[in-house]
VEXMI-364967 format. One line per field, with one value per atom (N, C-alpha, C): residue number from 1; residue in three letters; atom name; x, y, z. Coordinates in steps of 0.001 Angstrom, whole numbers, plus 500000, padded with zeros to 6 digits. Each point is the difference from the previous one (the first is absolute). Last residue first. Example, Ala and Ser with C-alpha at 12.3 -4.5 7.8 and 13.67 -1.06 7.14 Angstrom:
n <- (2 / 2 / 2 / 1 / 1 / 1)
res <- (Ser / Ser / Ser / Ala / Ala / Ala)
atom <- (N / CA / C / N / CA / C)
c1 <- (512850 / 500820 / 499230 / 500290 / 499110 / 500900)
c2 <- (497750 / 501190 / 501090 / 494280 / 501190 / 501200)
c3 <- (507080 / 500060 / 500730 / 499930 / 500000 / 500000)
END
This chain:
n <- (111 / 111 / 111 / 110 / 110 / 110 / 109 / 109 / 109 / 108 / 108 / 108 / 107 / 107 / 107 / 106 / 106 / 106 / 105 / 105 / 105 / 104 / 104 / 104 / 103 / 103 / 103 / 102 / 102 / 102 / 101 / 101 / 101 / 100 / 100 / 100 / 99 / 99 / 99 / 98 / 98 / 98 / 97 / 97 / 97 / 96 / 96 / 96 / 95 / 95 / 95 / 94 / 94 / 94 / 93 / 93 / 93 / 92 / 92 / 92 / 91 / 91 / 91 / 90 / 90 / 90 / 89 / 89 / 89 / 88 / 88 / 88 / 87 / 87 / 87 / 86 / 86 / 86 / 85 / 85 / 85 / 84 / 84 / 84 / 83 / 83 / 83 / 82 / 82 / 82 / 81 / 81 / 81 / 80 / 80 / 80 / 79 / 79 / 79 / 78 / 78 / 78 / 77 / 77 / 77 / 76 / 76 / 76 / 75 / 75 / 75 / 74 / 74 / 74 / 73 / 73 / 73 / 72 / 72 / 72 / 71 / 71 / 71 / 70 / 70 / 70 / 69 / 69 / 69 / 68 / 68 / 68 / 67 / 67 / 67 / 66 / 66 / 66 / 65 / 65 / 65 / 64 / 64 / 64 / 63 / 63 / 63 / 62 / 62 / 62 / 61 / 61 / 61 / 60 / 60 / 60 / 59 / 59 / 59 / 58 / 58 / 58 / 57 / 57 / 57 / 56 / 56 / 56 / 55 / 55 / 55 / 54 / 54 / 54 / 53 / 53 / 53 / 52 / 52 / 52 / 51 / 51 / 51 / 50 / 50 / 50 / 49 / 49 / 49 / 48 / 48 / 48 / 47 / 47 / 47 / 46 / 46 / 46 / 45 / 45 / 45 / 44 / 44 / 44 / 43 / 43 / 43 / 42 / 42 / 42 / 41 / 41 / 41 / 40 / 40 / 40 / 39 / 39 / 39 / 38 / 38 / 38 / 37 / 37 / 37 / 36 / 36 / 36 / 35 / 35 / 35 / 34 / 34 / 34 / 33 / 33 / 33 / 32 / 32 / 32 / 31 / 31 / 31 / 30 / 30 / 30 / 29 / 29 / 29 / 28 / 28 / 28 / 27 / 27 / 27 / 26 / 26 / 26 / 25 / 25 / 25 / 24 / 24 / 24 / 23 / 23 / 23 / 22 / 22 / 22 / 21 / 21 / 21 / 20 / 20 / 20 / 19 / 19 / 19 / 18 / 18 / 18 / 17 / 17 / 17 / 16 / 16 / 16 / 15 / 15 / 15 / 14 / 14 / 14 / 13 / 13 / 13 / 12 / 12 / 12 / 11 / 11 / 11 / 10 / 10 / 10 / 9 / 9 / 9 / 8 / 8 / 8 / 7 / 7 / 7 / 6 / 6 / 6 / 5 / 5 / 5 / 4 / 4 / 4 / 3 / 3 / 3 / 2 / 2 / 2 / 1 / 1 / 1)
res <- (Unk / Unk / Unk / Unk / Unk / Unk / Unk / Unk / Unk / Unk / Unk / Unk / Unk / Unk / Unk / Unk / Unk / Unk / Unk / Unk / Unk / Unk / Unk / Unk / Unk / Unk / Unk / Unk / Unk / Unk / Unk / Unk / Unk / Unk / Unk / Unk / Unk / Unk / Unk / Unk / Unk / Unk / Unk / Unk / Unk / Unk / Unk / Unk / Unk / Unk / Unk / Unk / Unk / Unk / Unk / Unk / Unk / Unk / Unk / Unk / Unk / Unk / Unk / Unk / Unk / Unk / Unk / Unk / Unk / Unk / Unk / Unk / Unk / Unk / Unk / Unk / Unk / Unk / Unk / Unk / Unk / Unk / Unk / Unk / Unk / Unk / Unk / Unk / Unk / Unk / Unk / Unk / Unk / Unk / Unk / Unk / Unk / Unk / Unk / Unk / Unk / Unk / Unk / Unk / Unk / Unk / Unk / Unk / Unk / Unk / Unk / Unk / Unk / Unk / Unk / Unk / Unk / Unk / Unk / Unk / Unk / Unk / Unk / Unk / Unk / Unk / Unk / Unk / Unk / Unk / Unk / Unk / Unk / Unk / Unk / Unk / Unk / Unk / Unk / Unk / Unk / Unk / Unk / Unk / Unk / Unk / Unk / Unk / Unk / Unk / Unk / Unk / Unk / Unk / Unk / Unk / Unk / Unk / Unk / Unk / Unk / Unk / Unk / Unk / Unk / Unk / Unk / Unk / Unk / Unk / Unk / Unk / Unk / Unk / Unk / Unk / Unk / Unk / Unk / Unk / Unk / Unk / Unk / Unk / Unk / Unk / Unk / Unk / Unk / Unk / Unk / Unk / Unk / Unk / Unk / Unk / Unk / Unk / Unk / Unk / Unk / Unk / Unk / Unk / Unk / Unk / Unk / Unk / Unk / Unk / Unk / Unk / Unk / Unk / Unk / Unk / Unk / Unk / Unk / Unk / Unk / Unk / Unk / Unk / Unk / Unk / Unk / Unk / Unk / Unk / Unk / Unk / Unk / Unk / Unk / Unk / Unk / Unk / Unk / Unk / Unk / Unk / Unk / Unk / Unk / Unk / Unk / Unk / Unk / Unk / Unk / Unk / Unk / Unk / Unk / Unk / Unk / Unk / Unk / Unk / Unk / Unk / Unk / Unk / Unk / Unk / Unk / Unk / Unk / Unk / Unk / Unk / Unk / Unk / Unk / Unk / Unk / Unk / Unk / Unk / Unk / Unk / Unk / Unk / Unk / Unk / Unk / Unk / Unk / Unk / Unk / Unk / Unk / Unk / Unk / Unk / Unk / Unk / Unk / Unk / Unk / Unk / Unk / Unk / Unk / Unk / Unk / Unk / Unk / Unk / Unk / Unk / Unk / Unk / Unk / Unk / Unk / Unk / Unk / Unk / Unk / Unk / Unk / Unk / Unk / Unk / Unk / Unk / Unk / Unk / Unk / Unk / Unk)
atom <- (N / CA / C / N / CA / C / N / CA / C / N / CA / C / N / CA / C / N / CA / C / N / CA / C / N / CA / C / N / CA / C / N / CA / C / N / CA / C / N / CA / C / N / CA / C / N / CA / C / N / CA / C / N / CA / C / N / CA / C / N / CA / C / N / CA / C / N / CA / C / N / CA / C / N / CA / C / N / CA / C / N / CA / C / N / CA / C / N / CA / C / N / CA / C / N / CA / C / N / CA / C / N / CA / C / N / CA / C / N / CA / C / N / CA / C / N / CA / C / N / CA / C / N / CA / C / N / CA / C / N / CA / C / N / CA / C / N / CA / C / N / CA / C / N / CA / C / N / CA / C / N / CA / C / N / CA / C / N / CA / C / N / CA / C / N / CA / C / N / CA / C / N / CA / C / N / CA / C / N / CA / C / N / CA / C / N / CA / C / N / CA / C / N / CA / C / N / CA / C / N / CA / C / N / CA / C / N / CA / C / N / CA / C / N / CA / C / N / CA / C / N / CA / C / N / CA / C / N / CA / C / N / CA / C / N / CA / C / N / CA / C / N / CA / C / N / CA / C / N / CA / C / N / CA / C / N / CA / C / N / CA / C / N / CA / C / N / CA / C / N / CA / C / N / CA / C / N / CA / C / N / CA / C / N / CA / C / N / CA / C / N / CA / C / N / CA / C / N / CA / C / N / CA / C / N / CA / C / N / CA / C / N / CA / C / N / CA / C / N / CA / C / N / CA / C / N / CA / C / N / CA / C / N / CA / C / N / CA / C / N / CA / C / N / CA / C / N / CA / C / N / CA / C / N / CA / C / N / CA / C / N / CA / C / N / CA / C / N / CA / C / N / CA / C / N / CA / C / N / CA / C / N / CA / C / N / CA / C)
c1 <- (198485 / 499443 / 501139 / 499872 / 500490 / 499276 / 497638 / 501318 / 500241 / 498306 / 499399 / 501088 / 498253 / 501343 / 499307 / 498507 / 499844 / 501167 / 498483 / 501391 / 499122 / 497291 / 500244 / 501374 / 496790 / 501184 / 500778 / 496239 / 501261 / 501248 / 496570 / 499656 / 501341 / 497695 / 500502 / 499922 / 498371 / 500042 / 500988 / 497987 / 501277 / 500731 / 495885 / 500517 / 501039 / 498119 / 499840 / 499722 / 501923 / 500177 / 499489 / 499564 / 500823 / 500834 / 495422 / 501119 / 501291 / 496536 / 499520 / 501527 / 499938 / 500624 / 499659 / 498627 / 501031 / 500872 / 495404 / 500237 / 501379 / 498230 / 500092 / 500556 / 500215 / 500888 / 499799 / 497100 / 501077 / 500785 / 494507 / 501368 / 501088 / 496007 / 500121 / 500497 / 500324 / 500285 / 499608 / 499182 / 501868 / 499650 / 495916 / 500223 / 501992 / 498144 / 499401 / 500053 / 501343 / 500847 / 499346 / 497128 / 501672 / 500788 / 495926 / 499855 / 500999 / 500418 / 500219 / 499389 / 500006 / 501479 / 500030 / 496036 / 500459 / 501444 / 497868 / 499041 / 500567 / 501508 / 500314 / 500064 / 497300 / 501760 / 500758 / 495423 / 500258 / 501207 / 499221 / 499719 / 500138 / 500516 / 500959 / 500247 / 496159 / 501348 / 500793 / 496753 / 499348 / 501217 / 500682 / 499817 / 500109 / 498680 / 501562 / 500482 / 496048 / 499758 / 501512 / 498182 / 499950 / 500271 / 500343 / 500900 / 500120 / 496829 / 501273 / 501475 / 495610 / 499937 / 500596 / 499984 / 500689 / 499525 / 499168 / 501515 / 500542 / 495510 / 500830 / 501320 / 497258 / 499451 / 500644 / 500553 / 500760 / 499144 / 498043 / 501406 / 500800 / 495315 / 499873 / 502522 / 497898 / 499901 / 500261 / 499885 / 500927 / 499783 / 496193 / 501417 / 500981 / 496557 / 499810 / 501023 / 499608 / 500191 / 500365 / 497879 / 501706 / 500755 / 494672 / 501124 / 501243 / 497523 / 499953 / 501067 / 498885 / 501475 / 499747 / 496674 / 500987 / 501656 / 495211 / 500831 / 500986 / 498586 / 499943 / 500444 / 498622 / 501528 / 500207 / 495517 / 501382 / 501247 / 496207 / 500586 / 500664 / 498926 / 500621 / 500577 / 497435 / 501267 / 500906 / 495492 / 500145 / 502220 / 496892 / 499986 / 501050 / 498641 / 500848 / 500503 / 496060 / 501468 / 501250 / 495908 / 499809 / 501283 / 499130 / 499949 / 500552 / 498039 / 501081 / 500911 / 495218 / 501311 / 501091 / 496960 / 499840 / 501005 / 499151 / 500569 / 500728 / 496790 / 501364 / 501200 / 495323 / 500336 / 501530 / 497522 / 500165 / 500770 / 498755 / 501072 / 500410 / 496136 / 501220 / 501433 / 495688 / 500320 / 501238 / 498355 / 500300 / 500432 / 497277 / 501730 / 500690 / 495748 / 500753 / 501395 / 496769 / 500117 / 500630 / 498602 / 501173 / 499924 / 495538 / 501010 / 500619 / 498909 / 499077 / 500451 / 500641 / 500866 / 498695 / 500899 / 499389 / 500588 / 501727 / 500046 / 499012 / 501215 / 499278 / 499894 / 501746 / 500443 / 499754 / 497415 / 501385 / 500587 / 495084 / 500496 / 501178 / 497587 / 500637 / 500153 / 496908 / 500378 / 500897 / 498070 / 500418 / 500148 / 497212 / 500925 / 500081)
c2 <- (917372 / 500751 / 500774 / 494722 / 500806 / 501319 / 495251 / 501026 / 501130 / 495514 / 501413 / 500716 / 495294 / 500729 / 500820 / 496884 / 500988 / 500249 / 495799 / 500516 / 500796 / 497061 / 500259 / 501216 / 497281 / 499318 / 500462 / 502249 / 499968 / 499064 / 502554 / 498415 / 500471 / 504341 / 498455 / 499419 / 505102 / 498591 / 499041 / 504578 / 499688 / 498597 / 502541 / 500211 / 499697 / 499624 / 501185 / 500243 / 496128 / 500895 / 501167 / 495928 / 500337 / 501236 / 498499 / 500315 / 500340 / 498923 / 501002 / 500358 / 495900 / 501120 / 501611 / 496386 / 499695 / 500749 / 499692 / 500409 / 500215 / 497526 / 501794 / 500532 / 495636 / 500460 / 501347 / 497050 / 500570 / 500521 / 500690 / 498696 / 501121 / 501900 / 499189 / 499386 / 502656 / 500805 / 499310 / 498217 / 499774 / 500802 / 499966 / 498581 / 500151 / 503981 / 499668 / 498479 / 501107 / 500322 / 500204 / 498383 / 499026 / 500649 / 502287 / 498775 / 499192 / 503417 / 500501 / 499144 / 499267 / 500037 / 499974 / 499687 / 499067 / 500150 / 503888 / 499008 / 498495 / 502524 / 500917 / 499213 / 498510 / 499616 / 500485 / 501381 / 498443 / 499479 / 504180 / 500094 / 498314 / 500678 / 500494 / 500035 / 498723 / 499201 / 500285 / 502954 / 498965 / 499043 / 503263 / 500495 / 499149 / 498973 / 499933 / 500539 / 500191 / 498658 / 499557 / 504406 / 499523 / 498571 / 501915 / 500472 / 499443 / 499175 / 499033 / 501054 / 501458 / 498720 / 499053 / 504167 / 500111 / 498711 / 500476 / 499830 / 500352 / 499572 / 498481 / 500123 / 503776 / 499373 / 498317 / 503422 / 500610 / 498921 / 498369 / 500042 / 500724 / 501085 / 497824 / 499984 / 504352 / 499704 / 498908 / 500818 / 500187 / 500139 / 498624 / 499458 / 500159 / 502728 / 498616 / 499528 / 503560 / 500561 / 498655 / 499105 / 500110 / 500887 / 499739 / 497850 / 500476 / 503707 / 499783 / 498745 / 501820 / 500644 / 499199 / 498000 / 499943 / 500703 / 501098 / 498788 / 499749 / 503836 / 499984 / 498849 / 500432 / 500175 / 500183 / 498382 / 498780 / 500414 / 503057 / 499174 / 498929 / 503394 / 500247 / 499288 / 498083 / 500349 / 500747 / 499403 / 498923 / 500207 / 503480 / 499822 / 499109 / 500866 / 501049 / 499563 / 497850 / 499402 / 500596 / 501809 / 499111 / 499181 / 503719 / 500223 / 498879 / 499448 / 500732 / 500084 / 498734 / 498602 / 500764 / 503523 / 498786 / 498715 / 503043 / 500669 / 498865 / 498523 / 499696 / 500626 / 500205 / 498938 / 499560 / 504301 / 499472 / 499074 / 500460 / 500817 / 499492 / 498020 / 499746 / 500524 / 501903 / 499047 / 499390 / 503231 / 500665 / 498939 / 498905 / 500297 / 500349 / 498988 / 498880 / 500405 / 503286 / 499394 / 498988 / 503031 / 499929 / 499173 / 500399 / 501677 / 499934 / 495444 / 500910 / 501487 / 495236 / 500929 / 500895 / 494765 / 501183 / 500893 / 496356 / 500353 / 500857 / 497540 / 499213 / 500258 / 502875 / 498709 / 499248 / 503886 / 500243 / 498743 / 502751 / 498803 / 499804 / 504013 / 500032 / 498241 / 503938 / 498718 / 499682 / 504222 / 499379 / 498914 / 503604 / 498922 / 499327)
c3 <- (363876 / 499182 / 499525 / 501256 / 500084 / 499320 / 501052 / 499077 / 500620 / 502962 / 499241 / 498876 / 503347 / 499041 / 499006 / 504891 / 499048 / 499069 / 502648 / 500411 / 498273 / 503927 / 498598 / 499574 / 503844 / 499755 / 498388 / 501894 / 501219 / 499653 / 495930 / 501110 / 500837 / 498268 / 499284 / 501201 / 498110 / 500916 / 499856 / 497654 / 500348 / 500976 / 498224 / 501288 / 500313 / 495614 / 500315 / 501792 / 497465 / 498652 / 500725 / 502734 / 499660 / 499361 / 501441 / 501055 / 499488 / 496859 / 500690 / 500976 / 498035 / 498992 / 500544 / 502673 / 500030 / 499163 / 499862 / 501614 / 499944 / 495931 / 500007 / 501506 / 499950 / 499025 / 500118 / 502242 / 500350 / 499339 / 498782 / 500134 / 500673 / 498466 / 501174 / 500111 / 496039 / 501920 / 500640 / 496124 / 500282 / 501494 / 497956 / 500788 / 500089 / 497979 / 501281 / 500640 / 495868 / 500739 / 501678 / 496402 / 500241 / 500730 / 498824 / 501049 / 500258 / 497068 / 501141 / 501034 / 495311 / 500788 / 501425 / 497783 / 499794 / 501029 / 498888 / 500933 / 500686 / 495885 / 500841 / 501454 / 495659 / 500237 / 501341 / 498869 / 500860 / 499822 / 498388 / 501220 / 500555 / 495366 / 500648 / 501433 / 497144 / 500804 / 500380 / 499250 / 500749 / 500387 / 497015 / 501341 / 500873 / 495170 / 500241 / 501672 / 498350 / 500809 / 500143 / 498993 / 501495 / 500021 / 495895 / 500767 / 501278 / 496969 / 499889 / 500644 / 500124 / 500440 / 499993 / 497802 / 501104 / 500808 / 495531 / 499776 / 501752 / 498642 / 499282 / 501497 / 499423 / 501000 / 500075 / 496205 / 500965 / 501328 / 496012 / 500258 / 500676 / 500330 / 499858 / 500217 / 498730 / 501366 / 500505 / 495656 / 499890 / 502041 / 497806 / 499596 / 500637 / 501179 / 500214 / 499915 / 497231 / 501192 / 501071 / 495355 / 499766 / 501789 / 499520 / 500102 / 499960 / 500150 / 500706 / 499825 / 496281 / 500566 / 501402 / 497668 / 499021 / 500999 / 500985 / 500499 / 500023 / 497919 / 501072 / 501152 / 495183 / 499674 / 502030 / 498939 / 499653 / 500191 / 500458 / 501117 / 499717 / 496512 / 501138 / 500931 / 496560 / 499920 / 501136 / 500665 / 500150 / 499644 / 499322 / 501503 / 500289 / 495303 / 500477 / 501622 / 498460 / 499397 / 500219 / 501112 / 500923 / 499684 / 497550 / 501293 / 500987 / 495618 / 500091 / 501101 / 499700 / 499508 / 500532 / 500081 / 501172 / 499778 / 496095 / 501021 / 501120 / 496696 / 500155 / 500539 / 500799 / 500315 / 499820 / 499005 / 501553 / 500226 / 495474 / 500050 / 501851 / 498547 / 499179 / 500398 / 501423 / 500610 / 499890 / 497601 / 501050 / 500472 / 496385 / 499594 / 501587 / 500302 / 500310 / 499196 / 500537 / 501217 / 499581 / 496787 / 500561 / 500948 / 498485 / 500585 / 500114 / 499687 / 500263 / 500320 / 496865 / 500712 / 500405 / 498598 / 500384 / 500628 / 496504 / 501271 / 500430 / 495973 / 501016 / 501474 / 495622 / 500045 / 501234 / 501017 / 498913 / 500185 / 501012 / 500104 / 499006 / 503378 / 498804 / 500195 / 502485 / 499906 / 498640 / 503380 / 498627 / 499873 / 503149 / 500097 / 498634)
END
């Protein structure tokens, strides 16, 4: 067994050049890793992103939906309160049975 002493280091058979080298292998590696997983995030977030805005843009679809449907909703509760009045009963009889009042004198055109 050798012992060498070089600018304040001990070296025994190479063993700590070996080390050296190990070590900066190992950095290497470990930085190599790290870059990787940044550029990894990195696409992930821009995937995200652009998910974030196709998810914008149909939430503003449904909410355009949304009123639409309660516009719809809206109507159709109003015309549901005319069908209970006399009037509709009365436009009903008229326009598609043909009804009228007894005291009422018809005039039709000519075809």
């Amino acid at each position: 067994m050798s012992i060498c002493f070089v600018m304040g280091k001990i070296l025994m058979n190479g063993k700590s050049v070996k080390k050296r080298k190990q070590s900066k292998i190992c950095g290497f590696f470990i930085l190599l890793s790290l870059c990787l997983l940044a550029v990894v995030i990195f696409y992930r977030a821009m995937g995200l992103r652009e998910q974030k805005n196709d998810l914008k843009v149909q939430a503003e679809e449904l909410e355009q939906q949304l009123e639409e449907a309660k516009d719809e909703y809206k109507q159709l509760e109003e015309h549901e309160e005319y069908m209970k009045t006399k009037s509709y009963v009365e436009d009903v009889a008229r326009n598609q049975l043909g009804l009228v009042y007894p005291d009422e004198i018809v005039i039709r055109p000519e075809e």
